[in-house]
MOPAC internal coordinates of N, CA, C and O (Angstrom, degrees):
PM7 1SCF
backbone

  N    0.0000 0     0.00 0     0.00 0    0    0    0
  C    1.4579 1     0.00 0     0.00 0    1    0    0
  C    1.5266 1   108.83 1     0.00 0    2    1    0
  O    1.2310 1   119.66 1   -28.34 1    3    2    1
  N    0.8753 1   118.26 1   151.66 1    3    2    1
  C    1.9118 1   140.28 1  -177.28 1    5    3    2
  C    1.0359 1   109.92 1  -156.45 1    6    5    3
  O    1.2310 1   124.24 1   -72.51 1    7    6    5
  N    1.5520 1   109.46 1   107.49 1    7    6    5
  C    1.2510 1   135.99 1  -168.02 1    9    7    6
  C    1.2028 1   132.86 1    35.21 1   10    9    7
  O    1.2310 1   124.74 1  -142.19 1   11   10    9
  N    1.5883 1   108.50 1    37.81 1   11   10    9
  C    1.6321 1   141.81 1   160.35 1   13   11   10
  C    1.7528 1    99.82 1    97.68 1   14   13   11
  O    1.2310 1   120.29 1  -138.06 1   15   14   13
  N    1.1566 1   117.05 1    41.94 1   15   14   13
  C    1.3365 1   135.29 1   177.12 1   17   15   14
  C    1.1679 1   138.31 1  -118.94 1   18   17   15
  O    1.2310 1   106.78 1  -116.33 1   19   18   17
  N    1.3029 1   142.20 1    63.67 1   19   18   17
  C    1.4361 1   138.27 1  -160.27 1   21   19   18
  C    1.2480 1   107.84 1   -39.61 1   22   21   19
  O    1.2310 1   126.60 1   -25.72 1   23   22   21
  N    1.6799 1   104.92 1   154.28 1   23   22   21
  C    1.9160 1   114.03 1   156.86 1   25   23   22
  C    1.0223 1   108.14 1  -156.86 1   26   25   23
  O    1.2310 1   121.57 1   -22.79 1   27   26   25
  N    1.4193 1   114.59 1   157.21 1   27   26   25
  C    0.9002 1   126.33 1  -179.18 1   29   27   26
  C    1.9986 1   121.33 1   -58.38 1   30   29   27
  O    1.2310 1   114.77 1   -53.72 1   31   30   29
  N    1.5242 1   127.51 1   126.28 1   31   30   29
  C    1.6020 1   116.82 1  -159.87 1   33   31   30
  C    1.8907 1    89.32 1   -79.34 1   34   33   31
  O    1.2310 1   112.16 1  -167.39 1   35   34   33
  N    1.3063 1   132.39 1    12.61 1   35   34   33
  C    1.3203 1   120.65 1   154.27 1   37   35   34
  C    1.2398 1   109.43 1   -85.46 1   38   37   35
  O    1.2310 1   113.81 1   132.35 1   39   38   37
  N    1.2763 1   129.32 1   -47.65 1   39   38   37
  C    1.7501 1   141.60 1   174.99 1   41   39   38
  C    1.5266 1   102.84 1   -37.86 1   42   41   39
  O    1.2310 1   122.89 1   130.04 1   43   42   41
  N    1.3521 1   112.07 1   -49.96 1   43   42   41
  C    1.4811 1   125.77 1  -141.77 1   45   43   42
  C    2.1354 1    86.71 1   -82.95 1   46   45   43
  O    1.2310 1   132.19 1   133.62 1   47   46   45
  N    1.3753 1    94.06 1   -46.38 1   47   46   45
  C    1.3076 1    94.69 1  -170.58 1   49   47   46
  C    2.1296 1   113.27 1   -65.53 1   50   49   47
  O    1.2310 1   132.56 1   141.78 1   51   50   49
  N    1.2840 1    93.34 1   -38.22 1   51   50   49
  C    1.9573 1    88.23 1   170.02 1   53   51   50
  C    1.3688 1   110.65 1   -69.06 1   54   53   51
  O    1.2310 1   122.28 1   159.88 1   55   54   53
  N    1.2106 1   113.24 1   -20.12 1   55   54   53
  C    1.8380 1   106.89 1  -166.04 1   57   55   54
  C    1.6646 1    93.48 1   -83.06 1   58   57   55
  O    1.2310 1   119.67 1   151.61 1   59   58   57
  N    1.3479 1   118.24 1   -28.39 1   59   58   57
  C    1.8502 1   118.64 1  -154.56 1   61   59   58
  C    1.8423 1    75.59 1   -94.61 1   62   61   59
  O    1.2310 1   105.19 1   146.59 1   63   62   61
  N    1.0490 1   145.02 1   -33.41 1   63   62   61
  C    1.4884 1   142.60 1  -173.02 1   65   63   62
  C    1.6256 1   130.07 1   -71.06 1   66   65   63
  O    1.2310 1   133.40 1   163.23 1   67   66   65
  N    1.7451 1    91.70 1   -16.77 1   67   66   65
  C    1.6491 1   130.38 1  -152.84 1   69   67   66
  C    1.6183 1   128.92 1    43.24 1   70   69   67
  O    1.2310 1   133.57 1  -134.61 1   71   70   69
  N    1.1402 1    91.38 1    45.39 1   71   70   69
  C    2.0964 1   111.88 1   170.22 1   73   71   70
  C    1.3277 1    95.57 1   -55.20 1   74   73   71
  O    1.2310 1   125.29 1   127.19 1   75   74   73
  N    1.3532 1   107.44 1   -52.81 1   75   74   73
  C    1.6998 1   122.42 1  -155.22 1   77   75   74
  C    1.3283 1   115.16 1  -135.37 1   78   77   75
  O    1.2310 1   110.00 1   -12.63 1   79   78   77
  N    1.2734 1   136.38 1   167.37 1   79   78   77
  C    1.3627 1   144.18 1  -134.00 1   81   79   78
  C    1.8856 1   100.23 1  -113.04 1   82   81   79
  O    1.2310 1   128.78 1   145.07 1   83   82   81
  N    1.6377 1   100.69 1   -34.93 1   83   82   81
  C    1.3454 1   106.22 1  -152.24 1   85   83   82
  C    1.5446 1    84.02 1  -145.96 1   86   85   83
  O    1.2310 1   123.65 1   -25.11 1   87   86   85
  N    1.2439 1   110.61 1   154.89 1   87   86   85
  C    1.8160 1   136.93 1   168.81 1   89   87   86
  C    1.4777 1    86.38 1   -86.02 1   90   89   87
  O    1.2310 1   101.56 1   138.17 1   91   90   89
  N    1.5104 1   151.22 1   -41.83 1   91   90   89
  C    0.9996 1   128.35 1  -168.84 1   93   91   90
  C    1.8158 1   115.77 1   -69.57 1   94   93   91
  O    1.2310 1   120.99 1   -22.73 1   95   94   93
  N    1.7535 1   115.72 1   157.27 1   95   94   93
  C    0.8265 1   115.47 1  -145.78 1   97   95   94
  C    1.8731 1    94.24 1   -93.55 1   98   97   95
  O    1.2310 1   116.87 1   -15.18 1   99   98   97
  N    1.0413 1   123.57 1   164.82 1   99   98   97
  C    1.7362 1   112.43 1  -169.92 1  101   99   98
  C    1.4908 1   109.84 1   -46.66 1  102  101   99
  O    1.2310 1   116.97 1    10.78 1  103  102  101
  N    1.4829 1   123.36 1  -169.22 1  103  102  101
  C    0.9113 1   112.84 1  -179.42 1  105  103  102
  C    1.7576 1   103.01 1  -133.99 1  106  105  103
  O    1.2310 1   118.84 1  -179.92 1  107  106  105
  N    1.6569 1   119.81 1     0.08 1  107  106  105
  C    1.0900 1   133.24 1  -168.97 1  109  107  106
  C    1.6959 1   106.06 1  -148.90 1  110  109  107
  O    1.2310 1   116.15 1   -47.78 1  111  110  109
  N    0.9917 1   124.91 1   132.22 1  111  110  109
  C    1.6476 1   139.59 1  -179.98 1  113  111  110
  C    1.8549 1    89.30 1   -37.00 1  114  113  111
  O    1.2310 1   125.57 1   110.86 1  115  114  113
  N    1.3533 1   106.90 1   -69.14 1  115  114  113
  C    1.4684 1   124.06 1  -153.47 1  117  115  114
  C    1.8003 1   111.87 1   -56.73 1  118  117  115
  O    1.2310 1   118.39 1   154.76 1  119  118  117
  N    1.3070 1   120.67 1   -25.24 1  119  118  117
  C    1.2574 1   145.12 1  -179.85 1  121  119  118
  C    1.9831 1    97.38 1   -59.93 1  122  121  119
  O    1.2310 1   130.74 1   -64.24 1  123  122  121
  N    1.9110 1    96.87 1   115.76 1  123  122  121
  C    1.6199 1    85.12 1  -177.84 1  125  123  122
  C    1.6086 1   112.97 1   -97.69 1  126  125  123
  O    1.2310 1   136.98 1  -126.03 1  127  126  125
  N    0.8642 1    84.71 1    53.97 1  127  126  125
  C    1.9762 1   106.37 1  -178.39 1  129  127  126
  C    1.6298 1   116.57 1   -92.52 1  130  129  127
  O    1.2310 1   127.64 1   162.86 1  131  130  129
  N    1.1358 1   102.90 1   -17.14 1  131  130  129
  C    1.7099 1   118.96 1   167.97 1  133  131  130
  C    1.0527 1   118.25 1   -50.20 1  134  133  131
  O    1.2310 1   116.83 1   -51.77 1  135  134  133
  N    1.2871 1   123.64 1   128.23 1  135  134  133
  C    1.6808 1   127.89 1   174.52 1  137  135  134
  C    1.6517 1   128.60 1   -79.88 1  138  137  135
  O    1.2310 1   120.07 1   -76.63 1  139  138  137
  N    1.2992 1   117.48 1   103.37 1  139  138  137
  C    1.4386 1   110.78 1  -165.49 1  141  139  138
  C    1.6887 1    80.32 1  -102.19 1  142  141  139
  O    1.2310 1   131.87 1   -16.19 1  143  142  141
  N    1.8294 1    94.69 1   163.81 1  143  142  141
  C    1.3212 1   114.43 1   166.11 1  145  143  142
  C    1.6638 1   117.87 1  -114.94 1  146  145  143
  O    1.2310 1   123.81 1   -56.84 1  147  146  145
  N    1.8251 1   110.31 1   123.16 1  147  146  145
  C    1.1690 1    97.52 1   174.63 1  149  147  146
  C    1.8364 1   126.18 1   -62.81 1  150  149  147
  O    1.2310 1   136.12 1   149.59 1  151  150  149
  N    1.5063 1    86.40 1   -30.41 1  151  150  149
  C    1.5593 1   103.13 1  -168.81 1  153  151  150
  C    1.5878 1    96.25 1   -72.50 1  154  153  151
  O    1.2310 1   111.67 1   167.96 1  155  154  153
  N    1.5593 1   133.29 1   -12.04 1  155  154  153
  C    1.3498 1   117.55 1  -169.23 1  157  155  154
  C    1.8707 1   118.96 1    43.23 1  158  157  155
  O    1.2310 1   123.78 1  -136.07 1  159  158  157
  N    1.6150 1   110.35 1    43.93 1  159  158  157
  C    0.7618 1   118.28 1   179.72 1  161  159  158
  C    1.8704 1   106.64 1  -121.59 1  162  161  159
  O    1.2310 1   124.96 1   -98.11 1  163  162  161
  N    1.2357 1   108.09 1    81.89 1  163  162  161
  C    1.9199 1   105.83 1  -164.04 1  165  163  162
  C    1.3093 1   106.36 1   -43.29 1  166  165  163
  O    1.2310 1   106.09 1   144.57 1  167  166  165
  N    1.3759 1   143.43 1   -35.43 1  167  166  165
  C    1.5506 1   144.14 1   169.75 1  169  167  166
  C    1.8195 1   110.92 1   -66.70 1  170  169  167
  O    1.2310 1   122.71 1   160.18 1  171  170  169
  N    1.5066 1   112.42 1   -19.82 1  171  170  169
  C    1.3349 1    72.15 1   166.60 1  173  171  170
  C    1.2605 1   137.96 1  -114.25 1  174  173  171
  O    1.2310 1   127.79 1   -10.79 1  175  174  173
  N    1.6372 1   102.60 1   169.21 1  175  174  173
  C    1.6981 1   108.94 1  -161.15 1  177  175  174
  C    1.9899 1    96.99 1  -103.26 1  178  177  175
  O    1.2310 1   106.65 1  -138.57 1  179  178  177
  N    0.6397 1   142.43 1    41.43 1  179  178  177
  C    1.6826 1   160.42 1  -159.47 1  181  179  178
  C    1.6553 1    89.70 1  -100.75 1  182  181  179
  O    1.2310 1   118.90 1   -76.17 1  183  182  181
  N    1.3864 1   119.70 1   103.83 1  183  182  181
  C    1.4054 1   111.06 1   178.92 1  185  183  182
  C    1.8477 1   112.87 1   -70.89 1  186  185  183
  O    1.2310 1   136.84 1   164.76 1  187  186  185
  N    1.7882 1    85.00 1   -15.24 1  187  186  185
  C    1.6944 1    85.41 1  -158.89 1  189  187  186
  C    2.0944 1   102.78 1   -93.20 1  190  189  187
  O    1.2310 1   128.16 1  -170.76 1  191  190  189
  N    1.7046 1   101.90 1     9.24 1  191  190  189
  C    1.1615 1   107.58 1   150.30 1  193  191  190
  C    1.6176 1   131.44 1   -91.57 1  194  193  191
  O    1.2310 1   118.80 1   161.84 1  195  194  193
  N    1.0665 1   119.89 1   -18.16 1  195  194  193
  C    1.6909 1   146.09 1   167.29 1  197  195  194
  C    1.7016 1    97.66 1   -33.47 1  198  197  195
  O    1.2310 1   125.10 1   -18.98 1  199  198  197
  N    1.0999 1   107.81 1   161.02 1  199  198  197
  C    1.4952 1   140.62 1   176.85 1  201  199  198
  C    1.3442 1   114.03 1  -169.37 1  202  201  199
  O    1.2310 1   106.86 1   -63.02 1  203  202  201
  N    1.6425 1   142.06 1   116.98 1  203  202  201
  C    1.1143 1   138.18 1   164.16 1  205  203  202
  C    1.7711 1   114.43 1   -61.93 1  206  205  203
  O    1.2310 1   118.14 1   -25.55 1  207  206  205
  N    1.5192 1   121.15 1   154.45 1  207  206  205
  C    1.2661 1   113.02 1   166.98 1  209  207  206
  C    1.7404 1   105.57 1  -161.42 1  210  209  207
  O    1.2310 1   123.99 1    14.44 1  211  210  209
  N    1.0286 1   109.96 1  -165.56 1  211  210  209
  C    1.4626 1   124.21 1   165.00 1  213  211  210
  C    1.9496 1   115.22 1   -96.11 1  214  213  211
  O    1.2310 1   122.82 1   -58.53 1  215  214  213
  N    1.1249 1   112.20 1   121.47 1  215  214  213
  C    1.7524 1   113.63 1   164.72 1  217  215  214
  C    1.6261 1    97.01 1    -0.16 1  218  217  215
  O    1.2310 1   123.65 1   121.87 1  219  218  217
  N    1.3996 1   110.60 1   -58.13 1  219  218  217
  C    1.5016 1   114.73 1  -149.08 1  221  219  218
  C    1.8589 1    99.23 1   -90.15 1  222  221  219
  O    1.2310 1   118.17 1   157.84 1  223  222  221
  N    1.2518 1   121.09 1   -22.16 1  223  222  221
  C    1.4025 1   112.13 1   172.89 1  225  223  222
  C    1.8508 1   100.09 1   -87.84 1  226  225  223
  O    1.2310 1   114.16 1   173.31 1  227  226  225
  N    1.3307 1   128.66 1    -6.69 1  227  226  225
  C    1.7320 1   126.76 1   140.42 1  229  227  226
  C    1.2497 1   107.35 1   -37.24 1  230  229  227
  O    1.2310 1   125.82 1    89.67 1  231  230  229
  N    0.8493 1   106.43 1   -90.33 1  231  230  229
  C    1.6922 1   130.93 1  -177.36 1  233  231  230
  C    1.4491 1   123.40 1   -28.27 1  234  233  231
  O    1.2310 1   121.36 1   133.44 1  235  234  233
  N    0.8691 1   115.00 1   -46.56 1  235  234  233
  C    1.8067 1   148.42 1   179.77 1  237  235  234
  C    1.5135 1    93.35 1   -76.90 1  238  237  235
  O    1.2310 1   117.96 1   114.25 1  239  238  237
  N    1.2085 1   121.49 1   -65.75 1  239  238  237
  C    1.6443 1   118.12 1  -167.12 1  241  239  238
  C    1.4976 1   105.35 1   -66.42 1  242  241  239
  O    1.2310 1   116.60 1   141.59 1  243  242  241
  N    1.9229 1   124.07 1   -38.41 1  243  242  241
  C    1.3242 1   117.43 1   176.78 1  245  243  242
  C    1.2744 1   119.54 1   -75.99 1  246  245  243
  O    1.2310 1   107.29 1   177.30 1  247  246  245
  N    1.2833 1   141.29 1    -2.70 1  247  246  245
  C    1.3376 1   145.20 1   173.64 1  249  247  246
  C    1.6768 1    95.63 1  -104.77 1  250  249  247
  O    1.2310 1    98.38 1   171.03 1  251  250  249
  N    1.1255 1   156.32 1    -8.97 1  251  250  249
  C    1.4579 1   165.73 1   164.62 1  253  251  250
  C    1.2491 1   103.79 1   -68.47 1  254  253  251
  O    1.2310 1   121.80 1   136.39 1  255  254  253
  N    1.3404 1   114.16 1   -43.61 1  255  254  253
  C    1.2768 1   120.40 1  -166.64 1  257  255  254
  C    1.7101 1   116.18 1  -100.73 1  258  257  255
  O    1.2310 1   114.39 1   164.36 1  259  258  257
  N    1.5624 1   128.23 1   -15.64 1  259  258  257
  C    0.7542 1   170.61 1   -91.95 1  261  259  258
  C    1.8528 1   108.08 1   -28.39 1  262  261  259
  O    1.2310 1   130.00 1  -114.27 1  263  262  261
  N    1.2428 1    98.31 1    65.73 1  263  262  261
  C    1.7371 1   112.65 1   167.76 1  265  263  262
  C    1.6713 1   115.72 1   -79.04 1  266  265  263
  O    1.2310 1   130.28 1   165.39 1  267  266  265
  N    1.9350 1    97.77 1   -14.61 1  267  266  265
  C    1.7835 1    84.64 1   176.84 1  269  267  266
  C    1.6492 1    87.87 1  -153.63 1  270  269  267
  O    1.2310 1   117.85 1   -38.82 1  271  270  269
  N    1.4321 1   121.70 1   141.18 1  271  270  269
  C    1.1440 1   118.36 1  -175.48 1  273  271  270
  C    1.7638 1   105.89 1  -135.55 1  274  273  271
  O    1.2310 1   125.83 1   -17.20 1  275  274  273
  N    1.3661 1   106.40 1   162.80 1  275  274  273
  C    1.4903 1   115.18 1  -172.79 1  277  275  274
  C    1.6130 1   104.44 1   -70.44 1  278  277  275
  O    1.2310 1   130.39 1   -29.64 1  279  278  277
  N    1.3354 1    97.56 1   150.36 1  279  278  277
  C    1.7892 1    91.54 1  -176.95 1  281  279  278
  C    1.2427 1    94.25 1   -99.26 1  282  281  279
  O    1.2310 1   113.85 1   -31.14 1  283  282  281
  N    1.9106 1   129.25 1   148.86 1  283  282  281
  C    1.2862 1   120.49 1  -160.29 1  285  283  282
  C    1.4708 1   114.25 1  -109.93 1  286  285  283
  O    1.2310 1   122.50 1     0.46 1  287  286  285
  N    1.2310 1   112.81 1  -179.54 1  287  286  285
  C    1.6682 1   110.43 1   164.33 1  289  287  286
  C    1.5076 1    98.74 1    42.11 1  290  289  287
  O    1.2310 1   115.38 1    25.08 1  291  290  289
  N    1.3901 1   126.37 1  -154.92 1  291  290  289
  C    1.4077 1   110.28 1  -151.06 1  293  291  290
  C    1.0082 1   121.64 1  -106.04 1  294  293  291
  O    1.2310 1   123.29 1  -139.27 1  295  294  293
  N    1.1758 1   111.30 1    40.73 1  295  294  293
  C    1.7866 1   135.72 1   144.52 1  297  295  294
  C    1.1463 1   113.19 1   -86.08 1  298  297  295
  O    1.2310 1   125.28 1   167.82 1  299  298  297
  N    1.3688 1   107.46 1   -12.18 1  299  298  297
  C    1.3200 1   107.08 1   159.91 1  301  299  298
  C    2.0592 1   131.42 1   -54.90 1  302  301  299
  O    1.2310 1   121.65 1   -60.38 1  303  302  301
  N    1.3373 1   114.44 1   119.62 1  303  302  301
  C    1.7259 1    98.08 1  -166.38 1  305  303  302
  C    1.6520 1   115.34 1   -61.93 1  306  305  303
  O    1.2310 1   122.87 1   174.03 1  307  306  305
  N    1.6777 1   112.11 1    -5.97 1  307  306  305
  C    1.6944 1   114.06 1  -165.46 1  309  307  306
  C    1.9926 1    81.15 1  -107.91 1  310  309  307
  O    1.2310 1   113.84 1  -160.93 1  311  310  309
  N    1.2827 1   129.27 1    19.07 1  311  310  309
  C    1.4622 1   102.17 1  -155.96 1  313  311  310
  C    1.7789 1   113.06 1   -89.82 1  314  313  311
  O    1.2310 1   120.91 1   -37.89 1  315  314  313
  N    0.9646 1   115.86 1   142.11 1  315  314  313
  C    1.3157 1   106.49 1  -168.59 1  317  315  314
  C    1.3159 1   125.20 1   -99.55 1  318  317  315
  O    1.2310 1   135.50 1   165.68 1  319  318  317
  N    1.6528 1    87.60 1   -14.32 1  319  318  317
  C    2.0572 1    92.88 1  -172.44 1  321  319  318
  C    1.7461 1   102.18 1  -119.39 1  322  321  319
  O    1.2310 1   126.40 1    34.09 1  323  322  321
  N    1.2134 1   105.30 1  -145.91 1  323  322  321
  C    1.4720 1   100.70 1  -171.36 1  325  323  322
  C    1.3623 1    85.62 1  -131.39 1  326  325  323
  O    1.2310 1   123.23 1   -16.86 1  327  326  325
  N    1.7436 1   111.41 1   163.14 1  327  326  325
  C    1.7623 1    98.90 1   152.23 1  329  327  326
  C    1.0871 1   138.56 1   -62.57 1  330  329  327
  O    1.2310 1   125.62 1   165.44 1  331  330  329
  N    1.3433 1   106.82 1   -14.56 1  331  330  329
  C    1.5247 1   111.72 1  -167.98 1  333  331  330
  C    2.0910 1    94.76 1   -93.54 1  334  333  331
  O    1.2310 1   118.18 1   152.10 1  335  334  333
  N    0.9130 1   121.07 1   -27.90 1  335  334  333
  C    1.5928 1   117.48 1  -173.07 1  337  335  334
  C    2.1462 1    86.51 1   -87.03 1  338  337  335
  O    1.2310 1   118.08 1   170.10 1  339  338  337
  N    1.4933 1   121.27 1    -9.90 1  339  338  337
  C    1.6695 1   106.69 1   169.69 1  341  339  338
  C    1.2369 1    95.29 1   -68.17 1  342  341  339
  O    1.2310 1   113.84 1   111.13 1  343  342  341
  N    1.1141 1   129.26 1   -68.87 1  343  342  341
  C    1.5593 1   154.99 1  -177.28 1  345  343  342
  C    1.4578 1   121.81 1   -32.07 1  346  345  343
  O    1.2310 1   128.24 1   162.01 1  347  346  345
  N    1.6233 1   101.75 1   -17.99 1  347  346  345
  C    1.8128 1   101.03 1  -174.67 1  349  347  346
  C    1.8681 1    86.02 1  -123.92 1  350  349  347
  O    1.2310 1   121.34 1   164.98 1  351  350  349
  N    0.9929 1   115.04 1   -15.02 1  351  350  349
  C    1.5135 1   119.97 1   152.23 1  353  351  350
  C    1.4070 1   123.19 1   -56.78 1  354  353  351
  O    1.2310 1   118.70 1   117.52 1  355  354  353
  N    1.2875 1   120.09 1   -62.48 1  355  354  353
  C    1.5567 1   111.72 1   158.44 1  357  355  354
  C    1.1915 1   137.60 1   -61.85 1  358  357  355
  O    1.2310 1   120.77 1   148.10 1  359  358  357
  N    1.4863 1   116.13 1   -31.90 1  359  358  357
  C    1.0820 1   117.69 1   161.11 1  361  359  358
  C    1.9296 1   114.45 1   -57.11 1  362  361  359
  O    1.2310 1   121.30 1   112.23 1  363  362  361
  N    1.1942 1   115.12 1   -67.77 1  363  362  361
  C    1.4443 1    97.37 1  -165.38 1  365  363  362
  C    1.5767 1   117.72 1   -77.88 1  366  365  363
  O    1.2310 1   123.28 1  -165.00 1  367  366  365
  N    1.9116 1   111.31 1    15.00 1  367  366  365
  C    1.3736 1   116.08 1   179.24 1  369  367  366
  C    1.9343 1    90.58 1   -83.08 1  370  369  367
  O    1.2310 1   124.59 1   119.62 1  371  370  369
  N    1.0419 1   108.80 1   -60.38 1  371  370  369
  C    1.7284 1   118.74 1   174.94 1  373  371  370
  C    1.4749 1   106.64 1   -42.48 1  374  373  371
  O    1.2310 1   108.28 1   141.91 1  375  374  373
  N    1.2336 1   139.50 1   -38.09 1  375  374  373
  C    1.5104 1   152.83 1  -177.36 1  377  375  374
  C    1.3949 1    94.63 1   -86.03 1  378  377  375
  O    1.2310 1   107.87 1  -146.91 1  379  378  377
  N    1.5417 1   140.25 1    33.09 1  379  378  377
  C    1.3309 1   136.08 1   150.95 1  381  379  378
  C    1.6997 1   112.60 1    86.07 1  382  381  379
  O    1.2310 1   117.95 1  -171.82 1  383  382  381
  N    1.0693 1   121.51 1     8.18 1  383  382  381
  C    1.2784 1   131.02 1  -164.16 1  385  383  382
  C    1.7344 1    92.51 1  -100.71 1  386  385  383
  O    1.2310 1   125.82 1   -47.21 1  387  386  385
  N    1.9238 1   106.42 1   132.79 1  387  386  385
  C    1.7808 1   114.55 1   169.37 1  389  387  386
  C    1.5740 1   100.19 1   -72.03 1  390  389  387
  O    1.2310 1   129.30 1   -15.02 1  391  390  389
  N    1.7637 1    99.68 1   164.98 1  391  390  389
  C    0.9721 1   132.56 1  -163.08 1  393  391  390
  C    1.9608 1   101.00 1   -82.90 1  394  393  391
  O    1.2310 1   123.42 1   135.61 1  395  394  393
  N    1.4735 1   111.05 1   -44.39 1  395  394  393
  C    1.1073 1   106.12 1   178.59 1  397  395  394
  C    1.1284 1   117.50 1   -79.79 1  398  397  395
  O    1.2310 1   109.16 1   142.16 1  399  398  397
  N    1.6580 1   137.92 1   -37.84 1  399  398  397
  C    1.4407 1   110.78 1  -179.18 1  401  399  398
  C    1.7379 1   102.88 1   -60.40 1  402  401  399
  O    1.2310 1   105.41 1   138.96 1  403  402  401
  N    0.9022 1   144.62 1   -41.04 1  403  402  401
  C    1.1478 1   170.50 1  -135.18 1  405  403  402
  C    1.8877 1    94.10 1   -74.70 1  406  405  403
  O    1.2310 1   127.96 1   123.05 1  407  406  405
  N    1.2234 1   102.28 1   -56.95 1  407  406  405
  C    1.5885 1   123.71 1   174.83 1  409  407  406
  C    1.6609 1    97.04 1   -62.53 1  410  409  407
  O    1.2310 1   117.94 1   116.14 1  411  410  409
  N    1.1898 1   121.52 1   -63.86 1  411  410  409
  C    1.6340 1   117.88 1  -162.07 1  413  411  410
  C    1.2171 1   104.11 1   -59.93 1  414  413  411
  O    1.2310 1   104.77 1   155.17 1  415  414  413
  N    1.2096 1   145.75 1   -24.83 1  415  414  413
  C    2.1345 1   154.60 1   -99.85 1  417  415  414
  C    1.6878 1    84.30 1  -144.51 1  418  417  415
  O    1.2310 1   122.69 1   146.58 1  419  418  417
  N    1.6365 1   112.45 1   -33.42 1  419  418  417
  C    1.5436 1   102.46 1  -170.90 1  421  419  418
  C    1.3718 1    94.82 1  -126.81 1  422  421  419
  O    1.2310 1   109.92 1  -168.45 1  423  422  421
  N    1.5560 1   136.52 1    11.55 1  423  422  421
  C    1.5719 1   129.66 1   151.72 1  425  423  422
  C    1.8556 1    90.21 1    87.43 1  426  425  423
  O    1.2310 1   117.46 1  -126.96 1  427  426  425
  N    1.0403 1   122.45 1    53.04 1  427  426  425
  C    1.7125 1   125.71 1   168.43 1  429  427  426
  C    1.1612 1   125.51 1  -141.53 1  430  429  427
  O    1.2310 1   111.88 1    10.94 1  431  430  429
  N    1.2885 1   132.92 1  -169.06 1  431  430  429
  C    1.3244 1   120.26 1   178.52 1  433  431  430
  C    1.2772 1   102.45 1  -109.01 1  434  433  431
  O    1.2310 1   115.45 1    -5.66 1  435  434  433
  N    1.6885 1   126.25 1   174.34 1  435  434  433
  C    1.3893 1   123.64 1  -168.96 1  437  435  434
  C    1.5174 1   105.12 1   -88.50 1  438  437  435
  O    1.2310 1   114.71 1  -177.38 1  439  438  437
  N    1.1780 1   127.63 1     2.62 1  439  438  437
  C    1.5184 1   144.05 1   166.36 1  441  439  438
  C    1.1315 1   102.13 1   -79.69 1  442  441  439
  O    1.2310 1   102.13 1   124.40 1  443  442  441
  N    1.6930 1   150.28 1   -55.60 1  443  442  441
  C    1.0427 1   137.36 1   167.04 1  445  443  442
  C    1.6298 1   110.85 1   -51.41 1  446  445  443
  O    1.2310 1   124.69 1   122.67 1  447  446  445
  N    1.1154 1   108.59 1   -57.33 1  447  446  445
  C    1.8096 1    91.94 1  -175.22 1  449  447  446
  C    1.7947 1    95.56 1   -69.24 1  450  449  447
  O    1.2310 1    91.21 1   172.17 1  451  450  449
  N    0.7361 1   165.90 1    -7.83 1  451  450  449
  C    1.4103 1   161.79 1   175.30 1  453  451  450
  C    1.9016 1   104.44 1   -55.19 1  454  453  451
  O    1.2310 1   134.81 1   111.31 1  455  454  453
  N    1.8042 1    88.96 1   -68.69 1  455  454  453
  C    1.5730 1   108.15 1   163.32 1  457  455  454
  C    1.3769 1   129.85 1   -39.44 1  458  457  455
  O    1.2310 1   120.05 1   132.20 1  459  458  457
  N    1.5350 1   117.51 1   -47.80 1  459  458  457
  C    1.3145 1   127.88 1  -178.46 1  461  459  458
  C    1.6996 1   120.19 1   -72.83 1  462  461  459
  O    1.2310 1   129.22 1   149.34 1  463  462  461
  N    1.8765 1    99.84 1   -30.66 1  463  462  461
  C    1.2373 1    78.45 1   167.94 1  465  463  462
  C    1.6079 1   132.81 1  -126.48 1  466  465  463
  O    1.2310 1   130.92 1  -151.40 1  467  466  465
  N    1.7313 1    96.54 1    28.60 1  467  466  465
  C    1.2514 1    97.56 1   141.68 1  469  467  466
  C    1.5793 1   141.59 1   -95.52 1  470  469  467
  O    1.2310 1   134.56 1  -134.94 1  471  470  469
  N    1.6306 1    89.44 1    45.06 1  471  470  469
  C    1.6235 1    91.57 1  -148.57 1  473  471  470
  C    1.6102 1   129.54 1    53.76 1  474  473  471
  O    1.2310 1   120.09 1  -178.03 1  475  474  473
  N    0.9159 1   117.44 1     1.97 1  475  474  473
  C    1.6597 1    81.41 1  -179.67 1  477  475  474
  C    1.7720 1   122.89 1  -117.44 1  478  477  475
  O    1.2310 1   126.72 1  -125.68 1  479  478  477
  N    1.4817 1   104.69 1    54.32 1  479  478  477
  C    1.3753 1   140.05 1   174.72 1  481  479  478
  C    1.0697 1   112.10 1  -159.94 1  482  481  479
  O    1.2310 1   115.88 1   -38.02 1  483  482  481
  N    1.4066 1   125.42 1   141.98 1  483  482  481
  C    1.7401 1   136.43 1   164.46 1  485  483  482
  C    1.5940 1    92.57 1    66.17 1  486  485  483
  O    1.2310 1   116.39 1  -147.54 1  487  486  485
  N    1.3233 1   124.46 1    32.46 1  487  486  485
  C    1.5439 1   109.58 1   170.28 1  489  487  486
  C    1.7796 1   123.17 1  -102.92 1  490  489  487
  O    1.2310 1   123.98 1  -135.13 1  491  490  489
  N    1.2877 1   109.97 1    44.87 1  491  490  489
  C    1.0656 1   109.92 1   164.27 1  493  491  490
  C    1.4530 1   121.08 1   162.97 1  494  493  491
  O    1.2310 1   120.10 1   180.00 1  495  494  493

């Protein structure tokens, strides 16, 4: 604590190293004052592992790296169908049935069923 304020002992360690100005943590996403880890090790405090970035070059480096990944199919948070309505989608797209009524019948675009049944949406 500093001056009845928690921080993070990675924060604490770029600010005591002079990465950064302040132990406090940014105050805006866009600010490239953020502490990335080269080592992708969240415990360590190694200044000479540090990298400054933006919230969004976080983000970018943990999905790069794959430390955080999208949850799929309809765990997905934008997802619109279920697995089981992907699943009766491929089936009656393979059973001779178009892609667009198919899209209107389940409220999507014909790019989503496009995706679904080449696998590479709602596959698992």
């Amino acid at each position: 604590m500093w001056h009845g304020k928690p921080y993070t002992a990675h924060r604490v360690a770029a600010w005591l190293s002079g990465m950064v100005t302040t132990p406090q943590k940014p105050k805006h996403s866009r600010e490239p004052t953020h502490i990335l880890h080269k080592c992708d090790n969240r415990k360590c405090c190694n200044p000479n592992h540090f990298f400054l970035g933006t919230f969004t070059d976080n983000m970018k480096d943990a999905y790069n790296k794959k430390r955080k990944t999208q949850p799929k199919g309809e765990k997905h948070a934008n997802a619109k169908l279920t697995n089981q309505q992907a699943e009766e989608i491929r089936q009656r797209y393979n059973s001779g049935e178009y892609q667009v009524p198919l899209a209107k019948e389940y409220g999507v675009s014909q790019r989503v069923i496009s995706l679904i049944v080449r696998g590479e949406a709602y596959n698992g």
